[in-house]
C-alpha positions as CSV (number, residue, x, y, z in Angstrom):
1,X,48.2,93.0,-23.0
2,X,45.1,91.8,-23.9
3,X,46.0,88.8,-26.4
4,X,48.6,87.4,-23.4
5,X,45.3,88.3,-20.6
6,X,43.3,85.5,-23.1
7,X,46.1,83.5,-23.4
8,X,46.1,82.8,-19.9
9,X,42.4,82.2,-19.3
10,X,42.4,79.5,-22.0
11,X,45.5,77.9,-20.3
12,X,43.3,77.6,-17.3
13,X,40.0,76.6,-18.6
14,X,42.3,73.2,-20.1
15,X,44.0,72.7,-16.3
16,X,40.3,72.9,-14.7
17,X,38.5,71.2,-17.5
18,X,39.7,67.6,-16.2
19,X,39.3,68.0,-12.8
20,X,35.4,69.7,-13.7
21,X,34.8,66.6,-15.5
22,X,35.8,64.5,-13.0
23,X,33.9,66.1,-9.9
24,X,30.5,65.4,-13.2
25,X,31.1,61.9,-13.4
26,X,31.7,61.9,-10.0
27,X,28.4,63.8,-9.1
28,X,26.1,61.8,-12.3
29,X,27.4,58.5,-10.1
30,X,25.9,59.4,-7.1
31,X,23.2,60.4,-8.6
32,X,23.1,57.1,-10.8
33,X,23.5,55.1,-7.0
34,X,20.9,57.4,-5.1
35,X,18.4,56.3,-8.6
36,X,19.7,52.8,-8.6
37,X,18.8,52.2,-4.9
38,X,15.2,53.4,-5.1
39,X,12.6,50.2,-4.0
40,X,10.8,50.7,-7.3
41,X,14.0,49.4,-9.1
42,X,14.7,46.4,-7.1
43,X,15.3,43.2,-9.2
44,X,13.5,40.0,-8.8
45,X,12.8,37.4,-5.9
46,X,15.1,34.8,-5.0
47,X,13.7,31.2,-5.1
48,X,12.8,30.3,-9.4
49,X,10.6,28.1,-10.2
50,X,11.2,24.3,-8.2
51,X,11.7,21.8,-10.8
52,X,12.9,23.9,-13.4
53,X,15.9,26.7,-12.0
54,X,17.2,27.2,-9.5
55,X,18.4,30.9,-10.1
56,X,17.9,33.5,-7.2
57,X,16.8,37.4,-8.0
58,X,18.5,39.7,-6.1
59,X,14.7,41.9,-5.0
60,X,12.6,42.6,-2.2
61,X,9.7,40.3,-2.4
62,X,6.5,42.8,-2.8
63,X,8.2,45.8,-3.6
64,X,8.3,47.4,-7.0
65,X,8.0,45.7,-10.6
66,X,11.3,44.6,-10.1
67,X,9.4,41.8,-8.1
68,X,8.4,38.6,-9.9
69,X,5.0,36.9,-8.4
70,X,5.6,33.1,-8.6
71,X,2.9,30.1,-8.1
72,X,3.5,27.7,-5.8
73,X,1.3,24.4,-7.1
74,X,2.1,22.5,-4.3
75,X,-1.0,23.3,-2.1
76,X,-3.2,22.2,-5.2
77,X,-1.3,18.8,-5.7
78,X,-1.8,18.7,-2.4
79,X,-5.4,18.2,-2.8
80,X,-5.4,15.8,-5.9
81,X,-3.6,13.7,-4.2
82,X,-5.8,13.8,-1.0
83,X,-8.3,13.3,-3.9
84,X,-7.0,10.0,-5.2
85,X,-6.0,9.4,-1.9
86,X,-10.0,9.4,-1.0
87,X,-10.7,7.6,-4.2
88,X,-8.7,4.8,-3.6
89,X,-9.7,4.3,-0.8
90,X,-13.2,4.3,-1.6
91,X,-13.0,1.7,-3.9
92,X,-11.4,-0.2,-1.4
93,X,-14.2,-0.2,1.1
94,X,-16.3,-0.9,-1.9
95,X,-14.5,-3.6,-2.4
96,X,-14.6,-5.0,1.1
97,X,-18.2,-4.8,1.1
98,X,-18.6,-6.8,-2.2
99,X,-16.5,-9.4,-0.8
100,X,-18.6,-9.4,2.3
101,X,-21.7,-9.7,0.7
102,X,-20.2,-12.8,-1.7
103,X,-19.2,-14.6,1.7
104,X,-22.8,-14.1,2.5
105,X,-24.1,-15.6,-0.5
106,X,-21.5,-18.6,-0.3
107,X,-22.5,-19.5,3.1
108,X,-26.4,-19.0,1.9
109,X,-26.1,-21.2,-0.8
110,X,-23.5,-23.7,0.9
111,X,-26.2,-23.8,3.8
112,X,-29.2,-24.0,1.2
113,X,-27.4,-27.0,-0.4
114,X,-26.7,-28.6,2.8
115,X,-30.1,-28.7,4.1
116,X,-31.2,-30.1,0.6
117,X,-28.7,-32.5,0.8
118,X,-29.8,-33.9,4.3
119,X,-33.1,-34.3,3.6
120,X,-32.0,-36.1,0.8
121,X,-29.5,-38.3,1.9
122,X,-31.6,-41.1,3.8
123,X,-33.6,-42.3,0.3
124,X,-29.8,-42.1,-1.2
125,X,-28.3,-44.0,1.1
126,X,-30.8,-46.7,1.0
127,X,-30.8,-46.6,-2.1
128,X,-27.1,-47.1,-2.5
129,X,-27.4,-49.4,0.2
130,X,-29.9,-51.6,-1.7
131,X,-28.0,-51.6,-5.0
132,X,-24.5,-52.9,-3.5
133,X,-26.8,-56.0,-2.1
134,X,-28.5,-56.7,-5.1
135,X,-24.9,-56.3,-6.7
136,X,-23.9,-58.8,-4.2
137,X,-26.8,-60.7,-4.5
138,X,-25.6,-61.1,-8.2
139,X,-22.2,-61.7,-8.1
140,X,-20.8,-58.2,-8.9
141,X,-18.0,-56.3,-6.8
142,X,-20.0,-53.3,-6.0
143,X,-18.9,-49.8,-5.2
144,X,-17.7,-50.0,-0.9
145,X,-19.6,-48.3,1.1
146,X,-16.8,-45.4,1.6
147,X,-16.5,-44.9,-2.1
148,X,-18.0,-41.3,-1.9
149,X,-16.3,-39.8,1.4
150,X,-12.9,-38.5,-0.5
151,X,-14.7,-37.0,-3.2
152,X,-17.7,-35.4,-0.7
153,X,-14.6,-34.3,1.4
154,X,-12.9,-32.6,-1.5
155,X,-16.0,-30.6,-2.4
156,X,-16.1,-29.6,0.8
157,X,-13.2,-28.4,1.3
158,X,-13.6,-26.0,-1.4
159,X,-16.0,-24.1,0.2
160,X,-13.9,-23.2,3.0
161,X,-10.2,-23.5,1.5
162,X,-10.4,-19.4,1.2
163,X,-10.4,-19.2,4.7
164,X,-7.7,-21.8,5.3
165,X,-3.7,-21.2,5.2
166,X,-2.2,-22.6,1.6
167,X,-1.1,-25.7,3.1
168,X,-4.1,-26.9,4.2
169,X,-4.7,-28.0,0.4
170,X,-2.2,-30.8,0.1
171,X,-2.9,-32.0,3.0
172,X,-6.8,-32.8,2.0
173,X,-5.8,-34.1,-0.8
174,X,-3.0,-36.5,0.7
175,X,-6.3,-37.5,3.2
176,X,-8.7,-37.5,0.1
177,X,-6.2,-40.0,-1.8
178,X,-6.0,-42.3,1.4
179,X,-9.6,-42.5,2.1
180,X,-10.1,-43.9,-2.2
181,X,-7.6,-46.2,-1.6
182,X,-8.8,-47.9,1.7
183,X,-11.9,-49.0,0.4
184,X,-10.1,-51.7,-1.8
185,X,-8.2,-53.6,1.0
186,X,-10.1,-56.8,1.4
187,X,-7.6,-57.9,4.7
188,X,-8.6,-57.3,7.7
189,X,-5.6,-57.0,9.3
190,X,-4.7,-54.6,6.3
191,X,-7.9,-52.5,6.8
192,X,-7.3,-52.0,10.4
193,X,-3.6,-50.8,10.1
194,X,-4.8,-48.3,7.1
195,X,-8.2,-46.7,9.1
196,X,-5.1,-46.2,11.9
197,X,-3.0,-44.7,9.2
198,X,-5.8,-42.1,8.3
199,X,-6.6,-41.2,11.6
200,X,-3.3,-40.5,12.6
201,X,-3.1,-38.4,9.5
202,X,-6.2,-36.5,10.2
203,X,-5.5,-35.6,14.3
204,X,-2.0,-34.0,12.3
205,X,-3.3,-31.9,10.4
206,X,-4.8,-28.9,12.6
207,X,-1.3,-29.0,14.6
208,X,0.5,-28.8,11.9
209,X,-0.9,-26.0,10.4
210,X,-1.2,-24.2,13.5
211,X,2.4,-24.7,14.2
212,X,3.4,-23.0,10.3
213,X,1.0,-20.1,11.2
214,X,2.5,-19.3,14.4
215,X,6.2,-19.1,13.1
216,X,4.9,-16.8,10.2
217,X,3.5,-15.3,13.0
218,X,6.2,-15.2,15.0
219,X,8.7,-14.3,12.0
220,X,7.2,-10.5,12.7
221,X,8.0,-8.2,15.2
222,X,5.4,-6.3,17.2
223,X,6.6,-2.5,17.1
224,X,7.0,-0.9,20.6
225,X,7.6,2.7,21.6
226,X,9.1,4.2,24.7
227,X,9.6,8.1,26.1
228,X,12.8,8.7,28.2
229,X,12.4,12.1,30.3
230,X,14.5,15.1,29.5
231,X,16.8,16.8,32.1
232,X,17.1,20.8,32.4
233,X,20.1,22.4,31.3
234,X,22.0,25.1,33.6
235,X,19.5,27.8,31.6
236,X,16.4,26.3,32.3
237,X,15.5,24.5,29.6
238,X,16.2,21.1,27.3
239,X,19.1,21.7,25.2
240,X,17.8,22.4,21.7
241,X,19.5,20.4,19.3
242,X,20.2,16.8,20.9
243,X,24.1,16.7,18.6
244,X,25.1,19.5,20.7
245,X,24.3,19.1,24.3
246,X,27.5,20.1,25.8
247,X,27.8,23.8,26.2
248,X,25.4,24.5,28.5
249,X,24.2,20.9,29.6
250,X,21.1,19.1,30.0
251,X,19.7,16.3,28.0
252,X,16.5,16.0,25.7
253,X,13.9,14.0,26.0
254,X,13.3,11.6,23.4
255,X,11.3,8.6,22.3
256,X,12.2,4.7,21.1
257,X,10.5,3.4,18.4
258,X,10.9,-0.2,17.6
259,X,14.5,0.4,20.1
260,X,15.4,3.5,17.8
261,X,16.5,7.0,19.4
262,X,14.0,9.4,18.2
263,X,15.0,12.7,19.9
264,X,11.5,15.0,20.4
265,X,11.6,18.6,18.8
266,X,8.5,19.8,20.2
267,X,9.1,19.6,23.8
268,X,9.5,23.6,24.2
269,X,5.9,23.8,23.2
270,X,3.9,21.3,25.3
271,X,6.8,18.8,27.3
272,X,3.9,17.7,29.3
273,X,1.4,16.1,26.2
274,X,5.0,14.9,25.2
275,X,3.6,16.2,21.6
276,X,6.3,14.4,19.6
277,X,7.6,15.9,16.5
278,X,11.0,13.8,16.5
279,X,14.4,13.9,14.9
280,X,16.6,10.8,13.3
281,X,20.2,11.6,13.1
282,X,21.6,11.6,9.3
283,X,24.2,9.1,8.0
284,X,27.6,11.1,6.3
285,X,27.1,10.6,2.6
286,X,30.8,9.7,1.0
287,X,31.7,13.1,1.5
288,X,31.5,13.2,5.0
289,X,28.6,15.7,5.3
290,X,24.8,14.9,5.1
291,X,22.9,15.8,2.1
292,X,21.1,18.9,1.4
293,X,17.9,17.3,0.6
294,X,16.0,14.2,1.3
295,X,15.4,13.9,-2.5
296,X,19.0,14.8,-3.6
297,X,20.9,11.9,-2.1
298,X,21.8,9.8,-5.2
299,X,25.0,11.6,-6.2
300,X,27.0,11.1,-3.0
301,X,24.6,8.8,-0.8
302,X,24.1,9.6,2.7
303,X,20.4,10.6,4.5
304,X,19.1,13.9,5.5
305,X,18.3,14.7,9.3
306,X,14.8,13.3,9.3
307,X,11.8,14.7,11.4
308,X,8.9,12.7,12.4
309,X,6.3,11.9,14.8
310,X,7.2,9.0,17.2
311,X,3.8,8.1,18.0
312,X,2.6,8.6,14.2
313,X,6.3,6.2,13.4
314,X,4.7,3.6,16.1
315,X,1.6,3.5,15.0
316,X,2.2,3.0,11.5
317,X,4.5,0.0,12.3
318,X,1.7,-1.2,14.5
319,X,-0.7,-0.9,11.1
320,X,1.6,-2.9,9.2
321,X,2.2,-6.0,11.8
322,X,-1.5,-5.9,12.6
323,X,-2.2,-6.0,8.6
324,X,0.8,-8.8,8.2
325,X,-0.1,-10.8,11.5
326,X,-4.4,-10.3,11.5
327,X,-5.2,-12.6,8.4
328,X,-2.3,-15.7,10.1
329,X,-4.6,-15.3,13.0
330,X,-8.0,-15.7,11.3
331,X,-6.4,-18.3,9.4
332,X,-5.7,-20.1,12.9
333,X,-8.9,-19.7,14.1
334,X,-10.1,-21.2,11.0
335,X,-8.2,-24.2,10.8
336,X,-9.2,-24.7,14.7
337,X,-12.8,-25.1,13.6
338,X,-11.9,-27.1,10.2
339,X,-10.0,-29.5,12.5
340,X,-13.1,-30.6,14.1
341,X,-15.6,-30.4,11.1
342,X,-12.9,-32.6,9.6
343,X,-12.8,-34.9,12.8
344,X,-16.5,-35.5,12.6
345,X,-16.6,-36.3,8.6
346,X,-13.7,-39.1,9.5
347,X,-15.7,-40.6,12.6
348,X,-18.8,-41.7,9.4
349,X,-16.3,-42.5,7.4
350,X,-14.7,-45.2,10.2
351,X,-18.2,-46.1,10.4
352,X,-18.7,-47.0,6.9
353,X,-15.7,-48.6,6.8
354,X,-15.4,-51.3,9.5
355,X,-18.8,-52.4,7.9
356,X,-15.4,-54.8,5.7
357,X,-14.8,-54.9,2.6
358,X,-17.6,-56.0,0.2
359,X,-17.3,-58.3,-2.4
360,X,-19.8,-60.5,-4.6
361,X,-21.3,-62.9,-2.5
362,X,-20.5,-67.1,-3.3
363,X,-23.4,-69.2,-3.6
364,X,-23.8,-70.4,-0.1
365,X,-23.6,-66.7,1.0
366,X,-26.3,-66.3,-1.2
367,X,-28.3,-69.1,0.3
368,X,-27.6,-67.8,3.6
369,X,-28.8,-64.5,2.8
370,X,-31.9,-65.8,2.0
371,X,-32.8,-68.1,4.6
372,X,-31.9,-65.7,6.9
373,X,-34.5,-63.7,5.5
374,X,-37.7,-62.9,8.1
375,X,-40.2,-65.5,7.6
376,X,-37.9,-67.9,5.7
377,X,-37.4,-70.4,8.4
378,X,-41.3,-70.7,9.5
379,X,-42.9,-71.3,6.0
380,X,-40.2,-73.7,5.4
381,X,-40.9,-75.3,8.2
382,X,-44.9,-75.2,8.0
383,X,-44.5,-76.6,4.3
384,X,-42.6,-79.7,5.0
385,X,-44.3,-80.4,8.3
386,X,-48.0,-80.3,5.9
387,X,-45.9,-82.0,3.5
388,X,-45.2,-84.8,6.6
389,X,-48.1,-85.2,7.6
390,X,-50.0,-86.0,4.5
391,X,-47.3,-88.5,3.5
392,X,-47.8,-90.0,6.9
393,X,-51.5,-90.4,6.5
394,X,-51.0,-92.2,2.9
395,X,-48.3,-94.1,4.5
396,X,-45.5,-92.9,2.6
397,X,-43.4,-90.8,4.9
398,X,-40.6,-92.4,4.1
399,X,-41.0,-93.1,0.6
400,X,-39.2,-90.9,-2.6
401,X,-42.4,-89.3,-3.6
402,X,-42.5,-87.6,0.1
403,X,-38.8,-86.8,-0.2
404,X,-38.8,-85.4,-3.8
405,X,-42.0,-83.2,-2.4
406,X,-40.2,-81.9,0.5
407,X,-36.9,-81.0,-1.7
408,X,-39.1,-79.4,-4.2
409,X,-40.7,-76.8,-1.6
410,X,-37.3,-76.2,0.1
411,X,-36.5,-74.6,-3.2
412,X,-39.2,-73.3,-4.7
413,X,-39.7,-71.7,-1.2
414,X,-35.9,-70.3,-1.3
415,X,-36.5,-69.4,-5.1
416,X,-39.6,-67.4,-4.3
417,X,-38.2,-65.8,-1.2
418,X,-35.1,-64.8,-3.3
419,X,-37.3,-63.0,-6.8
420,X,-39.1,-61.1,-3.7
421,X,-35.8,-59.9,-2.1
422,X,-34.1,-59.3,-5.4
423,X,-37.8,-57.4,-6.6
424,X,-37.8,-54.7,-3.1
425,X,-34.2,-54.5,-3.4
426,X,-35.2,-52.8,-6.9
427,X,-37.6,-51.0,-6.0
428,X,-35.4,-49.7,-2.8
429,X,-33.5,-49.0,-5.5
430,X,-35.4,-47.0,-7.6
431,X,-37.2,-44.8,-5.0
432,X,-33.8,-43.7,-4.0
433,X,-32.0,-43.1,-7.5
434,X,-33.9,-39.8,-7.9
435,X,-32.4,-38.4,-4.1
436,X,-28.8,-39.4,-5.0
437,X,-29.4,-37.9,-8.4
438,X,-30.1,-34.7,-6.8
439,X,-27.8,-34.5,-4.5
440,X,-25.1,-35.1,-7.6
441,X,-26.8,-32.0,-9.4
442,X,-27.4,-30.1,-5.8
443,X,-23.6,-30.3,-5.9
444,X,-22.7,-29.8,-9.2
445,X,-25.1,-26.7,-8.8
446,X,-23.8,-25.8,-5.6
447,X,-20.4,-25.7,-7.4
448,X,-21.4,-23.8,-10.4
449,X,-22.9,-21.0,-7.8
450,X,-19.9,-20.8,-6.0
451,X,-17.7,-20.2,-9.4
452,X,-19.6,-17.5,-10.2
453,X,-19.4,-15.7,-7.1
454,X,-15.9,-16.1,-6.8
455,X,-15.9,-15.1,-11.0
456,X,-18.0,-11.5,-10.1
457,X,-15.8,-11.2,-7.5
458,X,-12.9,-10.6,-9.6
459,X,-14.5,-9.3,-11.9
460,X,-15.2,-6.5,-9.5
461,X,-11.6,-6.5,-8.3
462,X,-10.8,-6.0,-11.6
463,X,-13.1,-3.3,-12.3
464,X,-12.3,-1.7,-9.5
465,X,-8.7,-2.0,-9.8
466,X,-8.9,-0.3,-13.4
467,X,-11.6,2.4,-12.2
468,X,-9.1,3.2,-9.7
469,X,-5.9,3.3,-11.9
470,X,-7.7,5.4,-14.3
471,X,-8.6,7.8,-11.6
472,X,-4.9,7.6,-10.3
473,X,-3.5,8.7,-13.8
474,X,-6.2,11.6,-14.3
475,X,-4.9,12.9,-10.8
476,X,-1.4,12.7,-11.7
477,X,-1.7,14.0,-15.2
478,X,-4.0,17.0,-13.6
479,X,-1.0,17.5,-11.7
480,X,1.3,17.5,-14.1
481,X,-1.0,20.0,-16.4
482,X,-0.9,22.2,-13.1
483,X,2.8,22.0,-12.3
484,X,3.7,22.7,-16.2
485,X,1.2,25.6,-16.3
486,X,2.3,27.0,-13.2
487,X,6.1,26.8,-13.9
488,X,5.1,28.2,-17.2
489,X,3.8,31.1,-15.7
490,X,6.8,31.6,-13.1
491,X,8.9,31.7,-15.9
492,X,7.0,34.2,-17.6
493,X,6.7,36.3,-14.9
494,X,10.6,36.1,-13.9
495,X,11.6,37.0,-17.2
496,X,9.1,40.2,-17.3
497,X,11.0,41.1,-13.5
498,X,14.3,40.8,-15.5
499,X,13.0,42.6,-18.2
500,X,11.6,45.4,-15.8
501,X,14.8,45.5,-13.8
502,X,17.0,45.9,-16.4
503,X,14.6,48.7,-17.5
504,X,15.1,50.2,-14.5
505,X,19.0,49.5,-14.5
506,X,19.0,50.8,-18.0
507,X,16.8,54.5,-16.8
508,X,19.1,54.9,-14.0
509,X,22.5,54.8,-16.0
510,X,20.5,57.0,-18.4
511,X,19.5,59.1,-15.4
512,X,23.3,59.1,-13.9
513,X,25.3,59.9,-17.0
514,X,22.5,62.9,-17.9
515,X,23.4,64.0,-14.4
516,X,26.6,63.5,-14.3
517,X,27.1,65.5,-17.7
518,X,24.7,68.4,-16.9
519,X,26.8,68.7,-13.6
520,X,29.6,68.3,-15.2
521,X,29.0,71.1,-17.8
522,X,27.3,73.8,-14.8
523,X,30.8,73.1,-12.7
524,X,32.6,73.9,-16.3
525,X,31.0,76.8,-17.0
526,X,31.2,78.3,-13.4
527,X,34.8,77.6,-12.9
528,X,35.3,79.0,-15.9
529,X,33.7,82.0,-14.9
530,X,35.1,82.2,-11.9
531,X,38.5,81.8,-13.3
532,X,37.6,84.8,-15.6
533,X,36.8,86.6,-12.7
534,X,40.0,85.8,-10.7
535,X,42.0,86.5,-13.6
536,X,39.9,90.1,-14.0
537,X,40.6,90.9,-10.4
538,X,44.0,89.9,-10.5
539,X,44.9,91.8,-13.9
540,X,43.0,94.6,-11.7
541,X,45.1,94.2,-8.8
542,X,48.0,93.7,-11.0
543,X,47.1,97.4,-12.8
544,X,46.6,99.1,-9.2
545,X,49.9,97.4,-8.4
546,X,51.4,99.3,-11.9
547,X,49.8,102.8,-11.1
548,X,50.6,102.9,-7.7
549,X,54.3,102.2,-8.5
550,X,54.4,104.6,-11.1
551,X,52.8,107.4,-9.0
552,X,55.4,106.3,-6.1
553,X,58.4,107.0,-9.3
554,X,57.1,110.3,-9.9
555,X,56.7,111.0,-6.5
556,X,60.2,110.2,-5.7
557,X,62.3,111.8,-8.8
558,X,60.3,114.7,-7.7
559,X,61.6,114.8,-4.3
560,X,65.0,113.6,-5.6
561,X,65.6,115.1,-8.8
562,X,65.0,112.2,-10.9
563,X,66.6,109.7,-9.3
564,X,63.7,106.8,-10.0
């Protein structure tokens, strides 16, 4: 009885064992989930490290050491490029200011040299003056009296050409190159038809260039902006996206920039400052949707919805014209003023020039040049009428030896009057030669002065340009450093939240199974100690079931004589 009673519990201790174990595993998961969603076991923050991944965590940002911290540079490179921004623009003012300051000293010295040059000029011009007569006087071509406009002009012209359009050069030079030539025309007729020639070409010139100045003025459009007024949908407001007006109507106001729909965002905030943050509708890139990013269009083309400020849009167009069209109009006003500097400088030069053209004199322009002198005509005259007379008193008037003494004061008169010309033509001559040699080293000076300003100007340009190119590169490699530091520590601190979550992944299976099997075993052991315990009572049971029957059997072969 008893081997079959242990038979029986050990059959049921195998049935239950199964279903035990499964209720454990059942129990350690729940126990493993209830663990596993605790916030201290979260894993990291979506969003890696910009640049570098683009992995997302699945964690609660701030929660738990699941939770990886990340370093956004962006705020820093933010301010080294405000930095460089500053920098450059520094050396830009600098810059301005230098090149004020040489435009200064250009017109100082240009000035200084002019005032020289005047006070200068009359000894030169006698002097010059002086020397083509004497030339003359001698039977030599001298140089004409225009010989030194074209190349006056030219150096001129160089002082100002900076401020002039491009053009402006060839056409000095095309009046330069007429003005040499002129003074070798001995016609008349010629002359005249060649001074006409020049001024026509000079009265051309400021038209001209104004008229290439106003088409590159006119090639640029001025930028314009516009505000059409919203209407109120049927809730009471502008309809917040302007692609999708329809369901409950209304329209949004928006801007025009240079003609261009630029639909305003900003509207719910302040519609009455008509604060403009605006809104350019995308283009479809090749697979008919817009990109994701404004940087990531170069796979499949297309551009992003765009976001801007109309008025910041219109002003920056307005910048640019004024920075394209500005320096056209200060050329214009430039030329203007040249025109008429130029206009006066050709009025001496006609002056000079209808003096004729001058060649070496002949022999009887000679002898008319002197006798023409002042005073010639009345010692001539007061020499042969003393000569007269005293040939009249001797009674020889008439005779040879009055003739031959009259013909013999005529030219030793003329000779004398001529060595006395020739001798203060000479020394006209050399009281001017030291003016007009100043004036040649005045301008050569003047020259040399103006080269170097223009060379320490770009030498300063240059400087500048490198200062500010070396600044430009520390900036960006400072960012760089920054950004590669900072990424490097994202990454580090991303793979310490993987390494922490999967601690905590790992302790909560740990924590699951140990639960699940320590559940597992307490449900074994008390099912099968309850089945013991149900088997007892049953095998109890089954006895009282035994000795009842057998006292009913007695009871009854008692009563009936052994019957049961």
């Amino acid at each position: 009885m008893k081997k079959k009673k242990n038979m029986r519990l050990n059959r049921n201790k195998r049935l239950m064992a199964p279903i035990v174990a499964a209720a454990g595993v059942l129990a350690g998961g729940a126990a493993a989930h209830a663990l596993g969603a605790d916030k201290n076991l979260t894993g990291p923050p979506g969003g890696g490290i910009p640049g570098l991944t683009s992995s997302k965590g699945a964690g609660k940002e701030g929660n738990g050491p699941g939770y990886a911290i990340q370093v956004d540079p962006s705020t820093a490179i933010n301010y080294f490029q405000q930095a460089a921004a500053a920098q450059k623009a520094g050396f830009e003012q600098g810059i301005q200011y230098y090149g004020n300051s040489i435009k200064q000293a250009t017109d100082s010295i240009n000035n200084g040299y002019q005032q020289g040059n005047d006070t200068l000029t009359p000894l030169s011009y006698s002097s010059n003056a002086a020397l083509t007569q004497e030339m003359r006087m001698l039977g030599l071509t001298p140089l004409q009296p225009t010989a030194t406009f074209g190349g006056a002009l030219q150096t001129e012209f160089q002082s100002v050409k900076d401020t002039l359009p491009g053009a402006a050069a060839g056409d000095i030079a095309s009046i330069v190159s007429q003005m040499n030539s002129m003074g070798s025309i001995q016609d008349p007729t010629a002359r005249k038809q060649a001074l006409t020639s020049l001024q026509n070409s000079v009265n051309g010139i400021g038209p001209s260039l104004d008229a290439q100045l106003q088409a590159q003025i006119n090639s640029y459009t001025a930028p314009t902006i516009g505000y059409t007024p919203g209407v109120l949908n049927s809730m009471g407001a502008y309809p917040g996206d302007p692609t999708s007006q329809a369901l409950f109507g209304g329209v949004a106001p928006y801007y025009t920039v240079n003609g261009q729909r630029v639909d305003n965002f900003s509207y719910f905030a302040d519609p009455v400052s008509k604060t403009n943050v605006g809104y350019q509708a995308n283009t479809p890139a090749s697979y008919g949707l817009p990109p994701q990013t404004l940087d990531g269009n170069s796979i499949y083309g297309g551009q992003q919805l765009e976001y801007g400020d109309a008025q910041a849009i219109y002003a920056n167009d307005l910048k640019q014209y004024n920075a394209a069209v500005d320096p056209l109009k200060a050329q214009m006003a430039a030329t203007d003023q040249y025109q008429s500097t130029l206009q006066g400088y050709t009025d001496n030069y006609t002056s000079a020039y209808n003096q004729g053209y001058l060649g070496p004199y002949t022999g009887q322009q000679v002898t008319d040049q002197i006798t023409s002198l002042p005073g010639y005509q009345f010692n001539l005259d007061q020499g042969e009428a003393a000569i007269g007379a005293k040939g009249a008193a001797a009674g020889l008037l008439n005779s040879g030896n009055t003739g031959a003494a009259l013909t013999s004061f005529a030219q030793g008169t003329a000779m004398n009057y001529y060595n006395t010309y020739m001798s203060q033509l000479a020394q006209v001559v050399s009281q001017g030669e030291p003016a007009t040699m100043q004036i040649a080293a005045n301008q050569t000076a003047q020259g040399t002065a103006l080269a170097q300003l223009q060379q320490n100007l770009g030498m300063a340009q240059m400087n500048t340009a490198q200062q500010e190119a070396q600044y430009q590169a520390q900036m960006l490699a400072q960012s760089g450093t920054l950004f590669n530091q900072d990424a490097i520590f994202n990454a580090s601190q991303q793979n310490n939240s993987i390494n922490q979550a999967q601690a905590g992944s790992n302790s909560a299976m740990s924590a699951g199974i140990a639960a699940g099997a320590s559940m597992s075993n307490n449900a074994n052991n008390n099912a099968t100690a309850n089945g013991i315990a149900q088997l007892q009572n049953a095998q109890q049971v089954q006895n009282s079931q035994s000795t009842g029957q057998g006292f009913l059997s007695g009871s009854l072969n008692s009563v009936y004589g052994g019957m049961y």
